[in-house]
C-alpha positions in Angstrom: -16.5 -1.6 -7.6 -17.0 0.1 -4.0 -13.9 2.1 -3.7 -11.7 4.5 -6.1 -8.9 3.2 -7.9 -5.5 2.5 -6.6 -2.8 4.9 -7.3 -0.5 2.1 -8.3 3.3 2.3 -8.5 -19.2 9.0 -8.1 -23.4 21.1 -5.4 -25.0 21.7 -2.2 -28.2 23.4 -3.2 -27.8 27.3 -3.3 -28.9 29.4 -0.7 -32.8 29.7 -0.5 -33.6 32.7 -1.9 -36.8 34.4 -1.7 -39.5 34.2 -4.5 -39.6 37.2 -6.2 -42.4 38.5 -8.2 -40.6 37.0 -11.3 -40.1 33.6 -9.8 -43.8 33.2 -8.3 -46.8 32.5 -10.5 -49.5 35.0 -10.0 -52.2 33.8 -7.9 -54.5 34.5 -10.7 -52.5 32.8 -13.1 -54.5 30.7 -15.5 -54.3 27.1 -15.8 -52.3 25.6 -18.6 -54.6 23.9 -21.1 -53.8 19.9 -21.2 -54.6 19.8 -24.8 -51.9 22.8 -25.2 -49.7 21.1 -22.6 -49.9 17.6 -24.8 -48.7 19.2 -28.0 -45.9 21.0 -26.8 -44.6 17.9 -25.1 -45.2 15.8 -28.1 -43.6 18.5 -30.2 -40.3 17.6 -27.5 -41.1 14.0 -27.7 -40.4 13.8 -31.6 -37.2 15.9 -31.4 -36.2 13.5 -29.1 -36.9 10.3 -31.1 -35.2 11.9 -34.2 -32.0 12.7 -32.0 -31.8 8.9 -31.0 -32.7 7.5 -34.4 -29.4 9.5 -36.0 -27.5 8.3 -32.1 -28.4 4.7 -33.5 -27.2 5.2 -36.9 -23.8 7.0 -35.8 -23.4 3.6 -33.6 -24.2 1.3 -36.7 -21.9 3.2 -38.8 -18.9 3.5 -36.0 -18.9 -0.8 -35.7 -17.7 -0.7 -39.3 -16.0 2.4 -39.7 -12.5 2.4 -40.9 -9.1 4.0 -39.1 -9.5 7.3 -40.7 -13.5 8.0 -39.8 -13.2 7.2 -36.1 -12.6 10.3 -35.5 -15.7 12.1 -37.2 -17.9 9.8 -35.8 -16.7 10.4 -32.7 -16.9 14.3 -33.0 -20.8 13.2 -34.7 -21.3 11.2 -31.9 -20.3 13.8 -29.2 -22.4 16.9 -31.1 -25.6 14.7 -30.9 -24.9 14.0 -26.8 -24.7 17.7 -26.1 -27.7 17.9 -28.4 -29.2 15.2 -26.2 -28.3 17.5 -22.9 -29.7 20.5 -24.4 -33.2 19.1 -25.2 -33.6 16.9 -22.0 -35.0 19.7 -19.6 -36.9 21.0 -22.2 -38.6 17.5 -22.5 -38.7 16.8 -18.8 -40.6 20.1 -18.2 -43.4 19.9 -20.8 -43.6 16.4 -19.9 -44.4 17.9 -16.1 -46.4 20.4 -17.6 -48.7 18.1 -19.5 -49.1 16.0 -16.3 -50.0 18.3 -14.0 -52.4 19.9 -16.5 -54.2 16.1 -16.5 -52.4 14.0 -14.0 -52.5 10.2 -14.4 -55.0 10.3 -17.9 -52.4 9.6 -20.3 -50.8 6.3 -19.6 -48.6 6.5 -22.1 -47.0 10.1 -20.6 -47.2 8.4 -16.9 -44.9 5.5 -18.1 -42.2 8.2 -20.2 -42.0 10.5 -17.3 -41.7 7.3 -14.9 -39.1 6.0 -17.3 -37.6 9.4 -17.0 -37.2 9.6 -13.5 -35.3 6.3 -13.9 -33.0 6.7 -16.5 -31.7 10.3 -14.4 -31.1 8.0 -11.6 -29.1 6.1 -13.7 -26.8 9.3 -15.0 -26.1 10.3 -11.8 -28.6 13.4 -12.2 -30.5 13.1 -9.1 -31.2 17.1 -8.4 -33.8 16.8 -11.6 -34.4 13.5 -10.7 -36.1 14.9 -7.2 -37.8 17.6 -9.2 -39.5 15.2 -11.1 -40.5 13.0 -8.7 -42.1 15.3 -6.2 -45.0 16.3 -8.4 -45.8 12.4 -9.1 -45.7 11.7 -5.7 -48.2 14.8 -5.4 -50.5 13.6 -8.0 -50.3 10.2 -6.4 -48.7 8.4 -9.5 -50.1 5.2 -9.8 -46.3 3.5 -10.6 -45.3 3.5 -6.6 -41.4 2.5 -7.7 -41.8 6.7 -7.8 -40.6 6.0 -4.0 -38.0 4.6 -4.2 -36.2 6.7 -7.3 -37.3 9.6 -5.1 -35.4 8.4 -1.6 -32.5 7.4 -3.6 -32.4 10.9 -5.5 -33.0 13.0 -1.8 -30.5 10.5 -0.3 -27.9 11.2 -2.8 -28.8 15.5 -2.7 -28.1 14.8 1.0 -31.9 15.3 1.7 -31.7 13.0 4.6 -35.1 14.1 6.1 -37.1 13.2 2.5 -35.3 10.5 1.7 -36.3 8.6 5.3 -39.6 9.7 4.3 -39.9 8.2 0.5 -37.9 5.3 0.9 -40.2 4.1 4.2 -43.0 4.6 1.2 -41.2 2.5 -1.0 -40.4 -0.3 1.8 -44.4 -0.3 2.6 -45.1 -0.6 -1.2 -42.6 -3.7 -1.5 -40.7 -1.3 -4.3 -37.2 -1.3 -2.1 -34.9 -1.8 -4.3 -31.1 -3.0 -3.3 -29.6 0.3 -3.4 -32.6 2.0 -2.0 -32.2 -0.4 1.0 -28.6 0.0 1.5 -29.2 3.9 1.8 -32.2 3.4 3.9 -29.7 0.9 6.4 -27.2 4.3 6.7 -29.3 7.1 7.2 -29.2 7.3 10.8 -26.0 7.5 10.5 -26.1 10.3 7.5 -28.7 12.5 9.3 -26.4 13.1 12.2 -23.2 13.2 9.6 -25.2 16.0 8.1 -26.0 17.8 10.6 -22.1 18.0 11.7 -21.1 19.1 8.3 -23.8 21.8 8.3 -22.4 23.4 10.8 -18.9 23.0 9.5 -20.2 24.7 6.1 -22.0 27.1 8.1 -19.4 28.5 9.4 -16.7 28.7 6.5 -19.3 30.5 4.7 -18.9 33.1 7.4 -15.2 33.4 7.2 -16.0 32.5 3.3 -11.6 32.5 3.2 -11.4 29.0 1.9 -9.1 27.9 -1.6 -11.0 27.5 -4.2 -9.9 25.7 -7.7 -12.0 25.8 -11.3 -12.2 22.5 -13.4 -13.2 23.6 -16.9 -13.7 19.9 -18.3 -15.0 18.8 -21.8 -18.7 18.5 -20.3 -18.7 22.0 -18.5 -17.0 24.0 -15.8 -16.6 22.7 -11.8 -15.7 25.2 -8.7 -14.4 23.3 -5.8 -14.4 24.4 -2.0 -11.2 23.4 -0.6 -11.4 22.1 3.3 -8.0 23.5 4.1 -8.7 23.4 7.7 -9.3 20.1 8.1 -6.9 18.4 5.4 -4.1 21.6 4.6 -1.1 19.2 3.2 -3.6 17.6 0.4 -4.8 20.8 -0.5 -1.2 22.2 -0.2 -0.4 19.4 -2.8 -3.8 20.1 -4.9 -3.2 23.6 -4.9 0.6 23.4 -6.0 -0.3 21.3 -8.6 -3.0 23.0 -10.0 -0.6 26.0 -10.1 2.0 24.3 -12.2 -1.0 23.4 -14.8 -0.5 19.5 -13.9 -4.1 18.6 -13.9 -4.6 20.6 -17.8 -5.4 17.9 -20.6 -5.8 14.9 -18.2 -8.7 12.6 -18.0 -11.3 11.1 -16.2 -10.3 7.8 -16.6 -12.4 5.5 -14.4 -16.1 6.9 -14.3 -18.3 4.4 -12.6 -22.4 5.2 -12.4 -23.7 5.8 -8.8 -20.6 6.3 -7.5 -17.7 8.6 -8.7 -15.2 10.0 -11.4 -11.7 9.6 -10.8 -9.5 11.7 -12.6 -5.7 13.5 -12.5 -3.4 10.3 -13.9 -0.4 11.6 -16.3 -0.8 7.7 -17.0 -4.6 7.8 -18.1 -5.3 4.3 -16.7 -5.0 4.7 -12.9 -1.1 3.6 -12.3 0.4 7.5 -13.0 1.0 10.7 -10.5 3.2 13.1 -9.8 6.3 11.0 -8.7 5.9 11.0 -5.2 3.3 10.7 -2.3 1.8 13.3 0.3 0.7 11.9 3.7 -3.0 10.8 4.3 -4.9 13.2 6.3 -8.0 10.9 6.8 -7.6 9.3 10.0 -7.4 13.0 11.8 -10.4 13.7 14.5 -11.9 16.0 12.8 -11.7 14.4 9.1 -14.6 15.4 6.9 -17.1 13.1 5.4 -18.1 12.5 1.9 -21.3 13.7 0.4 -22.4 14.4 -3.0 -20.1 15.9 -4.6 -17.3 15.6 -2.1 -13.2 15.6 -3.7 -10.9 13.1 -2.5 -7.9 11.6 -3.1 -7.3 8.2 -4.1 -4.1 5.7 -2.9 -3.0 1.9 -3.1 -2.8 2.7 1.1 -2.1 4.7 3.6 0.5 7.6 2.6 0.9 6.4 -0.9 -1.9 9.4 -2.9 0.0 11.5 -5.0 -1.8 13.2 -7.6 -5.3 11.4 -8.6 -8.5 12.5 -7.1 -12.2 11.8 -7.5 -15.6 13.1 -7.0 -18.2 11.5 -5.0 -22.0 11.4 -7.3 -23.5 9.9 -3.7 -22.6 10.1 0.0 -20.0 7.1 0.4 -20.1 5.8 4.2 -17.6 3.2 3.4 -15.1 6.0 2.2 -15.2 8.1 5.6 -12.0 8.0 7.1 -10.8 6.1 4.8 -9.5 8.5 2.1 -9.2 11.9 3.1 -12.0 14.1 1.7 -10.6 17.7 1.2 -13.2 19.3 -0.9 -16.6 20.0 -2.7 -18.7 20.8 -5.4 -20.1 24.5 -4.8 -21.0 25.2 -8.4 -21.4 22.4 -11.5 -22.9 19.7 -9.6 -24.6 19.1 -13.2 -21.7 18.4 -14.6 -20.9 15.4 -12.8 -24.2 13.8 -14.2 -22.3 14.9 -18.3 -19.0 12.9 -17.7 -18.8 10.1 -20.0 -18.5 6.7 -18.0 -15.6 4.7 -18.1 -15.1 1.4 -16.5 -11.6 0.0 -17.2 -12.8 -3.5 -16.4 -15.0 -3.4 -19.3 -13.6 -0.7 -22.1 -15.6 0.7 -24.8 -13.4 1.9 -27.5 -16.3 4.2 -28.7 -16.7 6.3 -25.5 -13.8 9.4 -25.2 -12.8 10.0 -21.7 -14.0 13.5 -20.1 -10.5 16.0 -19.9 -9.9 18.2 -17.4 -9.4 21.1 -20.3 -7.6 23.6 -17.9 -7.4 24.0 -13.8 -6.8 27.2 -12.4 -7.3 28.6 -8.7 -9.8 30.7 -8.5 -8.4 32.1 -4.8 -6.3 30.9 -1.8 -4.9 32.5 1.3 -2.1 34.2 1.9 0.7 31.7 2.0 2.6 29.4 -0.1 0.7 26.0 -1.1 3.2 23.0 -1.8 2.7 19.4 -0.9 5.0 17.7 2.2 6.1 14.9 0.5 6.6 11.5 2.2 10.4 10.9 2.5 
């Protein structure tokens, strides 16, 4: 699937700040001991076996569970995933640590933390993705796929610069892989898209008098920049319907892995909205693009989105004035990576949908927000 759902009738880094005396090792800071290094990683390393040995048993058990202990298996299920969340960084950093206190000696640490880097390309997570694969690059990590993770992981953090950079690696190494070569094919493209929409950020965070709009979902809460300027009747329609607490209890219902959630069907399977459509604002001049973490809205064709929206996980080229983009991510970006996936070609009855739990706006400007409706 290469485009959102049809309505029928997949966070920008901070500022930089400056180190501080709390954020920057002393110079005379003394190396961490490998042997030290190994244990506490090991240590990790079993809690994380454990956690997916009672994951596998909760599975076993759900295949023959009965009507009435769905439910607690679910709610089992669901405890040991935010377990799961919880102890990830705290695995992927002693694994670093125990690396870079002994890089490339244990093979059997270079293969997990290779393994790593992969499997948080495959959620969607590519901000700790990058952060792991910088160092092996810096150590010169034997497994040179390392390349090609790490252009896909810059490309998709909109690291256009880096991501030229490791995936040329990666194509010299005979590593490219399909997706790796599709992004590689776009980025001179991307790296002039960027630089237009840094300049566009840079100056609404000097008039910093943009809507913005909370989603507290199941998985964790997600602000959202509104692009009224450029698209102000679908963020009129957004804003109108967050304020009449249309969007509270709905799901994500279509979920698909390196690309997007969709998300804000009464329906819950892609056919529902709010009983009428706004007009599309994506073939306008000055239409804005979609990045990581960009909101747009989705439609069965021109002038026919209504309600359902989704959230880019990767910069979408074929999307660009194709479905008007009218937002983005500002704070939560993790949280995209925590939505369960959900492909309605192919349902699994054991995975529950992410909800939006409750949408609220957060601020707007001074006038009234309500959608134009397409007579």
């Amino acid at each position: 699937e290469d485009k959102p759902a049809e309505e029928k009738p997949a966070e920008e880094k901070p500022a930089e700040e400056k180190p501080t005396s709390e954020s920057t090792p002393a110079a005379t800071a003394k190396p961490v001991d490998a042997a030290v290094a190994q244990q506490a990683f090991n240590v990790k390393l079993d809690e994380w076996k454990e956690l997916l040995k009672e994951l596998r048993a909760v599975q076993s058990q759900y295949q023959i569970a009965k009507d009435n202990e769905i439910q607690v298996l679910q709610e089992q299920w669901t405890s040991l995933i935010d377990r799961g969340h919880a102890l990830l960084p705290e695995l992927r950093e002693t694994g670093l640590q125990a690396y870079q206190a002994s890089p490339n000696t244990d093979r059997v640490l270079l293969r997990f933390l290779v393994k790593m880097l992969d499997d948080e390309i495959q959620r969607d997570n590519y901000e700790p993705a990058l952060a792991l694969a910088q160092p092996l690059i810096e150590n010169d990590c034997p497994s040179k796929e390392i390349y090609n993770a790490a252009g896909i992981a810059a490309f998709a953090t909109n690291d256009f610069e880096a991501a030229e950079k490791y995936l040329q690696k990666a194509q010299q190494f005979g590593v490219l892989t399909d997706v790796g070569r599709n992004y590689f094919g776009v980025l001179p493209e991307y790296k002039e898209l960027w630089k237009k929409e840094q300049a566009k950020r840079e100056a609404e965070a000097a008039a910093d008098d943009l809507p913005r709009v909370k989603l507290a979902t199941s998985e964790g809460d997600i602000v959202i920049e509104l692009f009224e300027n450029e698209a102000p009747e679908t963020v009129g329609n957004f804003v109108s319907l967050v304020e009449h607490g249309f969007y509270d209890g709905l799901s994500f219902h279509r979920v698909l892995q390196g690309f997007m959630a969709q998300g804000g069907d009464p329906q819950g399977d892609g056919t529902g909205g709010p009983g009428y459509n706004i007009y599309c604002e994506c073939e306008k001049e000055d239409h804005r693009d979609h990045f990581r973490g960009t909101l747009s809205m989705a439609h069965a064709g021109r002038d026919t989105g209504g309600s359902q929206f989704f959230l880019t996980f990767v910069p979408t080229p074929h999307l660009n004035g194709q479905h008007t983009a009218f937002g983005r991510v500002i704070k939560g970006m993790d949280v995209l990576a925590r939505l369960h996936r959900i492909d309605p070609s192919s349902p699994d009855a054991a995975v529950e949908p992410s909800k939006i739990v409750k949408a609220e706006v957060l601020r707007k400007r001074e006038h009234e927000y309500k959608p134009n409706k397409v007579e």
